[in-house]
C-alpha positions in Angstrom: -82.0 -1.1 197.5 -80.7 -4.6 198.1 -80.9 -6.1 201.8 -78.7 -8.6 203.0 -80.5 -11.0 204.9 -78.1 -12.4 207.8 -79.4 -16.8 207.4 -80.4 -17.1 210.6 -83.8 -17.7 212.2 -85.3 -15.7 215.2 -88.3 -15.2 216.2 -88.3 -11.0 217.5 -85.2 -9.6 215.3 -86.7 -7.5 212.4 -85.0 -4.0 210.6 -85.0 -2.9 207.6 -81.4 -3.9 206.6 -81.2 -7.1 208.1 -83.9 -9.7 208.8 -83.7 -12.8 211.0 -86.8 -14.8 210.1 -89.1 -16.5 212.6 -89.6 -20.6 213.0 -89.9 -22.6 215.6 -89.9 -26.5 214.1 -86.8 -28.4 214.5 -85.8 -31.0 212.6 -82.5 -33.3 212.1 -82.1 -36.7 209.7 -81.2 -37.2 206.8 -80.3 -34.3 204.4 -83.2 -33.5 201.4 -82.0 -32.1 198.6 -83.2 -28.7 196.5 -80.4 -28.6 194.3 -80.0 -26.5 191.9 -79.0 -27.5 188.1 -75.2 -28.3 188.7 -72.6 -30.2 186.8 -72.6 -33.9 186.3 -72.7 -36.1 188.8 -69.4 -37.9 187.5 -66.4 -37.5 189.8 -63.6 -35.8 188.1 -59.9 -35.0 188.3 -58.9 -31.6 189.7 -56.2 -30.2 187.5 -53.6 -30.6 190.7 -54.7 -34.1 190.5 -56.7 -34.4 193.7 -60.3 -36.2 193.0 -63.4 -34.4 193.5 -66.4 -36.4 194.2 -70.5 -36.2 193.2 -72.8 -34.0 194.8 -73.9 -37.3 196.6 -70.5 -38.1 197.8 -69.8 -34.8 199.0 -73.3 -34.5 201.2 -72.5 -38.7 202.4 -69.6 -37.7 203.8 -70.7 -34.0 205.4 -73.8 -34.9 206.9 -72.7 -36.7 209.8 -70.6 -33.2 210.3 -73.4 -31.2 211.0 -75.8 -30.0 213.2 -78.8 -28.4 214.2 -78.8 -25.4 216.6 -81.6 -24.4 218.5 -81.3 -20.9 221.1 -83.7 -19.7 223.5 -83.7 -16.7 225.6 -86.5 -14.8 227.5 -87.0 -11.2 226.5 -89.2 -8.3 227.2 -92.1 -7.5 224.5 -93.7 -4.3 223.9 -95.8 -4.6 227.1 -92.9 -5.6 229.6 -93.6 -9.0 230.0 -91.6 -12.0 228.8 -91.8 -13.8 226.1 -90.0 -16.8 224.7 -88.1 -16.3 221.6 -86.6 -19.1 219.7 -83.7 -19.0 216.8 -82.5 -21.4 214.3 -79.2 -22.5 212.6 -76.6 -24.6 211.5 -73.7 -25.5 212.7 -70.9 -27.5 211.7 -68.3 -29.8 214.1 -64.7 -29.1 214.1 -63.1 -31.1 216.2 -63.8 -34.5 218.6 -62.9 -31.6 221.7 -66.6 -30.8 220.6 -66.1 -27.5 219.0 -68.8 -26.2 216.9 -68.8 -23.5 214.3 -71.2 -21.0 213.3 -72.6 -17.7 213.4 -72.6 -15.4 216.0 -76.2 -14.1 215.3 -77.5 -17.5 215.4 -76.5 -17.6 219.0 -77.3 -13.9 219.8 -80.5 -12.6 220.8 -81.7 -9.1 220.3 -79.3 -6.3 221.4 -76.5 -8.4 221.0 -76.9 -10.8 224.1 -76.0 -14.5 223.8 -78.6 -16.9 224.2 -79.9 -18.3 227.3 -80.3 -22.1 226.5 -78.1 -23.5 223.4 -79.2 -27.1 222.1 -77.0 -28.4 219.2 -78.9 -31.6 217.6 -76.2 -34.1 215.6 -77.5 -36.1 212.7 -77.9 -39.2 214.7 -80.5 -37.8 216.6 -78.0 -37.3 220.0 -79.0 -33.9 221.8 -76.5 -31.8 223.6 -76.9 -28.2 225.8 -73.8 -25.9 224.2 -72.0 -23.7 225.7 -70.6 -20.5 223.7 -66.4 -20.6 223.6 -66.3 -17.8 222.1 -67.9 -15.7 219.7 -66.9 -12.1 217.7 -70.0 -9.9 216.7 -67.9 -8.2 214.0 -67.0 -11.0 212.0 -70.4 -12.7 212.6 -68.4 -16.0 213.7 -69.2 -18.0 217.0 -67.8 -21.2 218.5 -69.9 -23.6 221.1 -69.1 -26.6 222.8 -70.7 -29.7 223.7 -69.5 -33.0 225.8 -70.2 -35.5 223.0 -68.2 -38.5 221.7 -68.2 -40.6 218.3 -68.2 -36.7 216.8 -66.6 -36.5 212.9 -64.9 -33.7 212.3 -65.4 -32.0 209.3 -61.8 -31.7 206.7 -61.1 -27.7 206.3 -60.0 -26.5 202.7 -58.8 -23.5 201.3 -60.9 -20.0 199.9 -57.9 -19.5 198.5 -57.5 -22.6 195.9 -61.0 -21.8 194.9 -62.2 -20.9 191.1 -64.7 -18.8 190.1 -67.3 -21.0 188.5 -66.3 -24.2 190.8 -68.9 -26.2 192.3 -69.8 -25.9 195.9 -72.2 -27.5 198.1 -74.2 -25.6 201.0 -75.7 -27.6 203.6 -77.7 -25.9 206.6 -81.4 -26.0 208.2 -83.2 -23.8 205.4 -86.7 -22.5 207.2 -86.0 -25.2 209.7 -88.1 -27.6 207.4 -88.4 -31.2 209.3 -86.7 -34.1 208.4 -83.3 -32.9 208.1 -81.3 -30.3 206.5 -81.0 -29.1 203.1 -78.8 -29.3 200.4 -78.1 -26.8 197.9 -75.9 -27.1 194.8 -74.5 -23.8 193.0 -71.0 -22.3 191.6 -69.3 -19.9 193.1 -70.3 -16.5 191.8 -67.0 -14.2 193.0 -64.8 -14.4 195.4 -63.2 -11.1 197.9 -66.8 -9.9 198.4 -67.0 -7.4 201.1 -70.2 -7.5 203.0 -70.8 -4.5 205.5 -74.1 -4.6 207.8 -75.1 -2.9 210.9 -71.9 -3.8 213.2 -70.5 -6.6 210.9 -67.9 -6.5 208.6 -66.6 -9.3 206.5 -63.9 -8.9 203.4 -63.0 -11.6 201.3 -66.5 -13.2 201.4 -67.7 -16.0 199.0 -70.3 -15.1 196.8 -72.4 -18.2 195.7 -75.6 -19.3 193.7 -76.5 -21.9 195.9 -79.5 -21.5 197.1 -79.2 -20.2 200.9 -81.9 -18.9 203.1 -83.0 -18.4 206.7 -81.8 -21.5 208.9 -78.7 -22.0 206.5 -76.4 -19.6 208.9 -73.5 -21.3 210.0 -73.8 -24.2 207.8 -70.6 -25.0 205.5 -70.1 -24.0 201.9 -68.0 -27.1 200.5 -65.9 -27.9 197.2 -66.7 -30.8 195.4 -63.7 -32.5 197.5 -65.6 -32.7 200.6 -63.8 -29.5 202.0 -65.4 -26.9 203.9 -64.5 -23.6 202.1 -66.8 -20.8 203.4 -69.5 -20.5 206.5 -73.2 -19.4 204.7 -73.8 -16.3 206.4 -75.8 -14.4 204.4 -78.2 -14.0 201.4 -79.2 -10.4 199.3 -82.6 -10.0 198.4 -84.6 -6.8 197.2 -83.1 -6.5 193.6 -81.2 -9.4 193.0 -82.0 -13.2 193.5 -79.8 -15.8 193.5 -76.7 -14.3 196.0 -75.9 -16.3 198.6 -72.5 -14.9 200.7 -70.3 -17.0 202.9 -67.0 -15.9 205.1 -64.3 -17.2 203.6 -62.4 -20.3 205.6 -59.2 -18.6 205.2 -60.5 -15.6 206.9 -62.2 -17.8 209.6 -60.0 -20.1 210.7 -57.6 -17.7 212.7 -60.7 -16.0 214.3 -61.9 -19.4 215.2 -58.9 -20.9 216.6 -58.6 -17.4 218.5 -62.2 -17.8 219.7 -61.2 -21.2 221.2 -57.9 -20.3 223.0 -58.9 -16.7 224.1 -62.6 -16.6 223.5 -62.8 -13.5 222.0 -60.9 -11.6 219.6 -58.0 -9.3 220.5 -57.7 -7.2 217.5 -56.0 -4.4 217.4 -57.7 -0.5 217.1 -56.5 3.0 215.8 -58.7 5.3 217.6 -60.2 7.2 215.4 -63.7 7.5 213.4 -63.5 7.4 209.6 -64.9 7.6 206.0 -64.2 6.0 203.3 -62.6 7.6 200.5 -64.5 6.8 197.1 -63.6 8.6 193.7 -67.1 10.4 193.8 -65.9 11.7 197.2 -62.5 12.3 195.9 -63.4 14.5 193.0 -66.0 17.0 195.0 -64.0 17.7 197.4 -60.5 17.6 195.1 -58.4 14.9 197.3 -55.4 13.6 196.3 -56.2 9.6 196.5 -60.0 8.5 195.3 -59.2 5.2 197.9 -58.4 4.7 201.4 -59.8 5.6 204.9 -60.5 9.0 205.5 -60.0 10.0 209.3 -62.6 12.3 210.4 -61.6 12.3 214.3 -58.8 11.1 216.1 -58.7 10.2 219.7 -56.7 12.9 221.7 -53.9 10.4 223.2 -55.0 7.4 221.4 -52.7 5.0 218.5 -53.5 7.8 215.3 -52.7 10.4 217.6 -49.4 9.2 219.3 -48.2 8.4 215.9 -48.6 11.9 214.4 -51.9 11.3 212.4 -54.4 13.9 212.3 -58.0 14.7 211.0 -58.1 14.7 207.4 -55.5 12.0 206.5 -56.4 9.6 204.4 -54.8 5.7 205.2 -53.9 4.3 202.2 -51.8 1.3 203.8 -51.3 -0.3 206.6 -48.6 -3.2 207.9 -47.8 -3.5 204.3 -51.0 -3.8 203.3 -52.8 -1.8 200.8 -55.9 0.3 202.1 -58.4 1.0 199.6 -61.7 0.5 202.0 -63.2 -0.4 205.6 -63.0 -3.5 204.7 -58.9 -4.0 204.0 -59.3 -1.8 207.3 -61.0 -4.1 209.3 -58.9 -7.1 208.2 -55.7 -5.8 208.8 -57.3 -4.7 212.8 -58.0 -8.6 212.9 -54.3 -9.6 211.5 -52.4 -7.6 214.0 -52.9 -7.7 217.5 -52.9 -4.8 220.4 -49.5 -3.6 221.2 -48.0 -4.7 217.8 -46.0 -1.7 215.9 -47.1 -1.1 212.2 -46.3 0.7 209.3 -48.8 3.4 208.3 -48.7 5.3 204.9 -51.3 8.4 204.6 -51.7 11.5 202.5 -51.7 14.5 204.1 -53.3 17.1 201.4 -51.2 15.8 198.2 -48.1 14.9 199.9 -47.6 10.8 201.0 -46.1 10.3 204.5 -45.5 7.6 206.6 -45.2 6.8 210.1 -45.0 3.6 213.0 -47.8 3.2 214.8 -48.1 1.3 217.6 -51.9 -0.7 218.1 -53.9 -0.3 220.8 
């Protein structure tokens, strides 16, 4: 079975589902290339019109954008003494406040605990102690901080506008090699990939050939216009090669900006424990729907429950939003906040019903 390797580095975190790789040299310069066979290296016209630039162009103009990230924290080994652990990532900046994207499980040690000691490392050299804004475990997305000046921003794009087979760019700290980053050349592969892992749950991820591997979490995916479009988060290994997944910028950029003014994520919650509803599922057991969420408890007294929902419903849309797995699920939870009133359609047995249900 394929695992999906979160791109991060750390020196203690190792399962069989998701592996966070161990390295300890740091490095920050000028970016090296591995690229893989892309398109030519002649700037082109987009069909809107807007120029794209070379693969050289594109890394000229992004390296100064990002940086290295380096956590420590002290934990307890298998003896009960402590032990160092270091992790490694990429980060990119977003703003001259000092905001810095990335993962969250670049800056999360084992069992979910931020790192002690952050150091963010910008391409001129210029060192800098973070401290975490804000980050959201479910969405795998974190925001630090530094005190720095002369920062450049990075320009933000849109998932949205991208084309399946369009050129993209990834740029992170692959196995921390020294001497700078590296940059990775691909297409991308699909788009509205879903990727579902231990507690985190991304929809509309990027799916990518460019190479991407431990040290490139939180580094930027970007279009040939010098855009960041997605945040590498991920790679598959096992029995595929080659697929590299990023979180979407669309789906990022609210989190973020939510991570900076609140820092956390107030998303809203149903109260209930599911299953989703698949058409294998669908046809043993003779449902109505072969889609949707499938509510296998609901909390006495909770949203479900006030609104009339009860075990054995299955969601099929939600806020006007269609419901076909835990993924459209989780994303409309992120879109509307705690105390917002919905619109919730469910079967009950083969009759459709609907109701207003208010978030918690």
């Amino acid at each position: 079975m394929p695992r999906i390797i979160l791109a991060g580095l750390s020196a203690l975190v190792l399962s069989v589902s998701l592996l966070l790789v161990s390295c300890n040299d740091s490095g920050a310069g000028t970016p090296t290339s591995t690229a893989t066979p892309g398109p030519s290296a002649t700037a082109t016209e987009r069909p809107d019109g807007g120029a794209q630039q070379t693969a050289v162009d594109v890394v000229k103009d992004l390296g100064p954008s990002v940086v290295h990230i380096l956590s420590e924290a002290a934990t307890l080994d298998v003896f009960g003494q402590v032990s160092p652990t270091k992790g490694v990532g990429t980060g990119f900046v977003l703003d001259q406040e000092g905001h810095i994207v990335t993962n969250n499980h670049v800056v999360t040690i084992d069992g979910g605990q931020p790192a002690q000691k952050i150091t963010v490392t910008l391409s001129d050299g210029r060192q800098f102690q973070a401290r975490i804004a804000g980050r959201d475990a479910p969405t795998d997305l974190a925001v630090l901080q530094i005190d720095a000046d002369g920062l450049t921003p990075v320009e933000l794009g849109s998932s949205a506008d991208l084309q399946v087979g369009e050129s993209v760019v990834a740029i992170g700290n692959a196995l921390d090699l020294a001497g700078g980053p590296t940059v990775t050349q691909g297409v991308v592969s699909a788009k509205g990939r879903l990727i579902q892992e231990s507690d985190v749950t991304i929809p509309d991820a990027i799916q990518t050939d460019a190479s991407i591997n431990p040290g490139n979490s939180g580094g930027p995916l970007v279009n040939m216009r010098g855009q960041v479009v997605g945040i590498t988060t991920a790679v598959i290994r096992g029995q595929a090669e080659g697929i590299g997944l990023a979180i979407s910028i669309d789906s990022a950029e609210p989190i973020v900006q939510e991570l900076i003014d609140l820092g956390r994520v107030d998303r809203g919650f149903l109260g209930v424990s599911i299953v989703e509803i698949t058409p294998s599922l669908a046809e043993s057991f003779g449902l109505a729907v072969d889609h949707g969420i499938g509510l296998q408890t609901v909390d006495p007294g909770g949203p479900a429950d006030d609104a009339g929902l009860r075990q054995g419903d299955i969601i099929v849309k939600l806020a006007g939003d269609e419901i076909k797995n835990s993924g459209d699920l989780f994303k409309v939870l992120t879109e509307n906040r705690a105390g917002e009133t919905v619109q919730v359609e469910f079967f009950r047995g083969s009759s459709r019903q609907s109701a207003e249900i208010t978030l918690g």
